[in-house]
VOKOL-506111 format. One line per 5 residues: number of its first residue (from 1); their letters; for each residue x, y, z of N, C-alpha, C. Coordinates in Angstrom, 2 decimals. Each point is the difference from the previous one (the first is absolute). Layout:
BEGIN
NUM = A = X Y Z X Y Z X Y Z | ...
//
This chain:
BEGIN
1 = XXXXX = -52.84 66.78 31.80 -1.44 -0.09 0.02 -0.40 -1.46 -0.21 | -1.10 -0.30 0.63 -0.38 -1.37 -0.11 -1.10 -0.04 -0.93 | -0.10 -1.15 -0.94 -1.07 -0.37 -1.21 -0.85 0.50 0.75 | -0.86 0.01 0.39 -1.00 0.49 0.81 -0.52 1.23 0.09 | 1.14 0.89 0.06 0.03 1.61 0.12 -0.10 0.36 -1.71
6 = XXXXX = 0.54 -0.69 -0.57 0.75 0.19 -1.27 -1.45 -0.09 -0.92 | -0.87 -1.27 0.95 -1.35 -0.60 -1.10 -0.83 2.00 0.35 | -0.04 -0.01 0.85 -0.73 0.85 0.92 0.28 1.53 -0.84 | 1.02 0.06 -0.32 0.25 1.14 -0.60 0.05 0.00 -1.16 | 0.32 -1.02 -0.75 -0.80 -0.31 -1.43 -1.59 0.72 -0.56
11 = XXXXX = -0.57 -1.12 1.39 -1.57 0.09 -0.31 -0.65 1.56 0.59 | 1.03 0.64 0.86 -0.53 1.54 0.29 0.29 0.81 -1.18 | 1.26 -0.62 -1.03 0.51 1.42 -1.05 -1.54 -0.65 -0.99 | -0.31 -1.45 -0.36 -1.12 -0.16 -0.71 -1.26 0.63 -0.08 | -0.18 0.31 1.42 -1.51 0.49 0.79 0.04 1.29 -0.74
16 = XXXXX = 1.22 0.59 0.70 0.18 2.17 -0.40 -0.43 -0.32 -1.69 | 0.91 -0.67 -0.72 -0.02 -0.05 -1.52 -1.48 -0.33 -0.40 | -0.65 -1.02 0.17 -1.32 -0.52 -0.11 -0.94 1.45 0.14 | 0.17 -0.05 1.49 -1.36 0.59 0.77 -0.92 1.63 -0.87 | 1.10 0.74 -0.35 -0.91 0.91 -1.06 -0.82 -0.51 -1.20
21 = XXXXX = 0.60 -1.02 -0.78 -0.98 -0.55 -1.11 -0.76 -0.61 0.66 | 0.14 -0.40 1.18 -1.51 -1.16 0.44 -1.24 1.14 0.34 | 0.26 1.19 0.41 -0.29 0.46 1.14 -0.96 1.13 -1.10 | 0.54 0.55 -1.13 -0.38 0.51 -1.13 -0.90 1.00 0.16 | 1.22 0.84 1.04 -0.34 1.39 0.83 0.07 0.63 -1.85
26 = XXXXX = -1.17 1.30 0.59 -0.27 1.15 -1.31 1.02 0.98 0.87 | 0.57 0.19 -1.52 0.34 1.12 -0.11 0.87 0.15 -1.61 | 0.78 1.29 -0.39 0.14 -0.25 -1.08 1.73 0.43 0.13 | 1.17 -1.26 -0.15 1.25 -0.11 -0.45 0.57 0.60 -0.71 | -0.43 1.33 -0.60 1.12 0.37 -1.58 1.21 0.08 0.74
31 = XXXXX = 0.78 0.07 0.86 1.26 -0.24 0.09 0.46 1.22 0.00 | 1.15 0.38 0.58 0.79 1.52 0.16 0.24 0.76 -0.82 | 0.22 -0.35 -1.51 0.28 -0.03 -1.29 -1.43 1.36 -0.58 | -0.79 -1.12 0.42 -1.62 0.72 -0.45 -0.36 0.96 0.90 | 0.17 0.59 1.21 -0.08 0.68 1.03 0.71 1.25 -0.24
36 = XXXXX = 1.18 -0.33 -0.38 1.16 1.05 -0.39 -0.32 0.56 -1.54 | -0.46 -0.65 -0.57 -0.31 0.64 -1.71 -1.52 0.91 0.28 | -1.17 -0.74 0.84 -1.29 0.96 0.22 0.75 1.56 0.93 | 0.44 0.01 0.86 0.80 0.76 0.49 0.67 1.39 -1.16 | 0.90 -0.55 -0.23 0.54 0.87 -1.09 -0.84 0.49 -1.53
41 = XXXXX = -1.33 -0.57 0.37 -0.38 0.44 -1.01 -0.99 0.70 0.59 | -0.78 0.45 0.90 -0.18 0.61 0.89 0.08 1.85 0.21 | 1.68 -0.30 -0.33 1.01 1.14 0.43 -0.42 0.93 -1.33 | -0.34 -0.72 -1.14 0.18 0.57 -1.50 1.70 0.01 0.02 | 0.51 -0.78 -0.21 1.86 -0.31 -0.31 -0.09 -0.09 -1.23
46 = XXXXX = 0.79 0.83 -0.41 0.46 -0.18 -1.81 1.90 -0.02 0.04 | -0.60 -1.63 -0.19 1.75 -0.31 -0.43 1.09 0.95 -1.24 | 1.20 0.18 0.87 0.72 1.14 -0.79 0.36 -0.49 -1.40 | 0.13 -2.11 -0.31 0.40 0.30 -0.96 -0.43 -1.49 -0.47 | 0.36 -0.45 -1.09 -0.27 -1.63 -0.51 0.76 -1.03 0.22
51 = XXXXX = 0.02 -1.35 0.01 1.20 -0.86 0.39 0.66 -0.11 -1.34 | 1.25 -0.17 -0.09 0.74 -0.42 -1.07 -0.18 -1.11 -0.35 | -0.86 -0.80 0.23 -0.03 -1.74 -1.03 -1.09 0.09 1.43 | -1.20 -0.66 -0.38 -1.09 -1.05 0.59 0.12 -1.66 -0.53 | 0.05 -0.67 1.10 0.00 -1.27 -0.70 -1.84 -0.35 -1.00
56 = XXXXX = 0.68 -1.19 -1.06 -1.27 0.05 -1.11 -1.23 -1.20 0.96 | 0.40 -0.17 1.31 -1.39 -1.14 0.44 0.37 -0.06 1.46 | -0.85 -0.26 0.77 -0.01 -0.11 1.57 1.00 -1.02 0.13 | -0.07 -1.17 -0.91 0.96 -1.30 0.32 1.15 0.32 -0.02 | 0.78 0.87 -1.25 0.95 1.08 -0.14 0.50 0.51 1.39
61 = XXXXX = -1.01 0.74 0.65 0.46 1.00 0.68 -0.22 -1.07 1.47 | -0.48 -1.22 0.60 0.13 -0.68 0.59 1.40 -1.04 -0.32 | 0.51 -0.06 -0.89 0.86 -1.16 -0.73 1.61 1.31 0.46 | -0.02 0.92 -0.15 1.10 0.84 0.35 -0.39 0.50 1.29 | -0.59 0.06 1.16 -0.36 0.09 1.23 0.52 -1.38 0.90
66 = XXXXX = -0.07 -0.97 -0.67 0.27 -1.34 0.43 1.66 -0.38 -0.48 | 0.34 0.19 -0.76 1.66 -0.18 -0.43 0.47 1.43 1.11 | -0.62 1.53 -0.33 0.82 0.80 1.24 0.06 -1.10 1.74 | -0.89 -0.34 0.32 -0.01 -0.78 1.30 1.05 -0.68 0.46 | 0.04 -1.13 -1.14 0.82 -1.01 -0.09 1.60 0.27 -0.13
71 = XXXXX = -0.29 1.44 -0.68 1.50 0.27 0.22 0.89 0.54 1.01 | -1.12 0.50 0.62 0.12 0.64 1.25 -0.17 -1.03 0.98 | -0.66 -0.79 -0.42 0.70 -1.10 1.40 1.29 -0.99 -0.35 | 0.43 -0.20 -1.26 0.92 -0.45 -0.34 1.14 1.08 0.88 | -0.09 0.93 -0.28 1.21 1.14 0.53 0.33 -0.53 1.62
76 = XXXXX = -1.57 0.61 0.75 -0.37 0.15 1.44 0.74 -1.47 0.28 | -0.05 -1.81 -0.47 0.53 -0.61 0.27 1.12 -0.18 -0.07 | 0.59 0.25 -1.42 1.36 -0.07 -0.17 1.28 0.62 1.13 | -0.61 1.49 0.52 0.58 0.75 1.02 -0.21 -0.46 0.77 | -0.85 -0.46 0.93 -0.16 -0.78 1.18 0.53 -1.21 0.21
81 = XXXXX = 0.18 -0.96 -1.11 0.73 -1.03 0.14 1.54 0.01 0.19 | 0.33 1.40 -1.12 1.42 0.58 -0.11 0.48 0.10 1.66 | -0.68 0.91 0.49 0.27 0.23 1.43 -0.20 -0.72 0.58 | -0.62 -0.96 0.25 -0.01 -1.09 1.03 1.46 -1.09 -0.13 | -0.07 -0.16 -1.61 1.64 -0.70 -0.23 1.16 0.32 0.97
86 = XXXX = -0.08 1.55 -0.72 1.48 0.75 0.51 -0.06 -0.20 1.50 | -1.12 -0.15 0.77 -0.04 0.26 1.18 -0.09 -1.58 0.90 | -0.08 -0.94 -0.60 0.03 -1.19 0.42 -0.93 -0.53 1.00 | -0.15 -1.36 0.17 -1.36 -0.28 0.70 0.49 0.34 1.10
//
C-alpha cells in the first residue's frame, strides 16, 4: 500500500470513530447488558439460587474481569506462538 492509501484509510477509520459524537444522533445506548436484564425481568425470572461470594465493589469485580482477560490472552498467545515455533517460518 502506498502512504497515500494508508493516510486515506487512517482518516476514513477517524471519520467512522468521530462521526457519531459529532453527529449526536438521539437515541438511548444502555448496551446489550441492559436490554437483556429489562428482558428477563419482564419474564418474572426468579433465580434458582445465590452466588457463592459477590465481589465487595464494582472496581473488585472489574479488577478480576480484567486479570481473567489478560490471562486468557496470555494463554491464547503463548499457544499460538508455541505453534508457529514448532512449525517454522
Amino acid at each position: 500500500m502506498t502512504r497515500t492509501s494508508n493516510t486515506l484509510l487512517l482518516a476514513l477509520a477517524a471519520a467512522i470513530i468521530a462521526a457519531p459524537m459529532l453527529l449526536k444522533l438521539p437515541g438511548d445506548y444502555g448496551g446489550a447488558d441492559g436490554a437483556a436484564k429489562d428482558a428477563i425481568a419482564e419474564t418474572g425470572y426468579e433465580p434458582w439460587f445465590e452466588p457463592l461470594w459477590s465481589p465487595p465493589s464494582g472496581e473488585i469485580e472489574s479488577l478480576l474481569f480484567a486479570l481473567q482477560a489478560a490471562l486468557g490472552a496470555g494463554v491464547l498467545g503463548y499457544v499460538l506462538g508455541y505453534v508457529r515455533g514448532r512449525r517454522g517460518k
